[in-house]
C-alpha positions in Angstrom: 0.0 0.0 0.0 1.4 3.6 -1.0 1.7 5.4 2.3 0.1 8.6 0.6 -3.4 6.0 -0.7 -6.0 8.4 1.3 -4.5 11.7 -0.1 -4.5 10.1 -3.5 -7.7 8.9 -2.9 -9.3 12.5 -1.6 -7.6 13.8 -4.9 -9.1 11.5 -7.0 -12.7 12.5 -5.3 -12.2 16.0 -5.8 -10.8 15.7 -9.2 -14.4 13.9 -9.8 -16.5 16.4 -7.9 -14.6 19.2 -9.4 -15.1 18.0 -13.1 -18.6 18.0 -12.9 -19.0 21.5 -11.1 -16.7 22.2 -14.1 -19.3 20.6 -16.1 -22.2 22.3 -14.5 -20.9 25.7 -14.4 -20.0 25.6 -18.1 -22.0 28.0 -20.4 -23.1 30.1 -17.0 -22.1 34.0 -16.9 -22.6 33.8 -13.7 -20.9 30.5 -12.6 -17.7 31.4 -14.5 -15.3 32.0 -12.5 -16.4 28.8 -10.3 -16.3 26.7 -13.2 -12.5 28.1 -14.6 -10.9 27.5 -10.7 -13.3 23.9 -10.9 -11.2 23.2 -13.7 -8.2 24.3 -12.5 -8.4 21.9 -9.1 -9.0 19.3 -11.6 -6.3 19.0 -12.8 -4.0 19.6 -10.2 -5.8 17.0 -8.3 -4.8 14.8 -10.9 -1.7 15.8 -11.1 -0.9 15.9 -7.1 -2.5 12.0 -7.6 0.2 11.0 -9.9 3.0 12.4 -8.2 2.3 10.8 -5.4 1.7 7.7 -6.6 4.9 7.7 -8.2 6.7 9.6 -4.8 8.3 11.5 -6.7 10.8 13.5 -5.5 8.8 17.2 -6.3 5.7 15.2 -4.9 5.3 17.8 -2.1 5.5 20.5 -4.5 2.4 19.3 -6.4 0.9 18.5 -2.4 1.0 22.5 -1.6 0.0 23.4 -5.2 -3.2 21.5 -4.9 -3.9 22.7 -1.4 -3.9 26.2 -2.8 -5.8 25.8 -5.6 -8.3 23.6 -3.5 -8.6 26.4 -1.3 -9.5 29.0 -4.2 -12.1 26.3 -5.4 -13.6 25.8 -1.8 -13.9 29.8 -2.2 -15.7 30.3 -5.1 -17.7 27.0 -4.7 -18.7 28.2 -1.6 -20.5 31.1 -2.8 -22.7 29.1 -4.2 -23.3 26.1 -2.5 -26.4 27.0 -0.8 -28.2 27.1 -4.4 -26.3 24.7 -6.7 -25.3 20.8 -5.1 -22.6 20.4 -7.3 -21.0 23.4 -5.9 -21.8 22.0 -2.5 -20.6 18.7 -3.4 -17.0 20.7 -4.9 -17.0 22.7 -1.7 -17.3 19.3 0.6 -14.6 17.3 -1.7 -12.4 19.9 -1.8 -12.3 20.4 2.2 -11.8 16.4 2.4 -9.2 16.8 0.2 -7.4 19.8 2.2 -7.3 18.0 5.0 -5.8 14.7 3.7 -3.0 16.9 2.1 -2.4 18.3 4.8 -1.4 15.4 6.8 1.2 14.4 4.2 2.0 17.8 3.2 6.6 18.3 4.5 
């Protein structure tokens, strides 16, 4: 077992949950910006994923990264969560997600 399989696993979540906010949001003047930084947790939830499934040596890099850009998605997401679940279901993968980073982040 990869000592890092519950981060990868909270990145692959909210790499999910973030594609179909992404999804969602698409076409929305109004859910723009929620959908671009939806987008952009993505993929560095997939990215943060493979690098540490690998452990590669700039793993932690990509582990800060993508608690940053998680915490931008929680923002926006948040603004909306009361009237959109899949902004609600971003906001609540991304926190997951936070906090299992955090416990592996050096």
């Amino acid at each position: 077992m990869n000592k890092y399989e519950a981060a990868m696993k909270a990145c692959a979540e909210c790499m999910t949950a973030c594609a179909h906010c992404m999804d969602m949001c698409f076409g929305k003047e109004e859910m723009a910006q929620c959908g671009r930084t939806s987008r952009d947790s993505m993929l560095m939830n997939a990215a943060t994923a493979q690098a540490l499934a690998a452990d590669a040596p700039t793993a932690q890099h990509f582990v800060r990264a993508c608690i940053e850009i998680c915490k931008v998605c929680l923002s926006d997401c948040e603004e909306h969560e009361d009237k959109h679940d899949h902004c609600r279901m971003c906001a609540e993968s991304c926190r997951r997600c936070i906090a299992e980073l955090e416990k592996v982040a050096a």
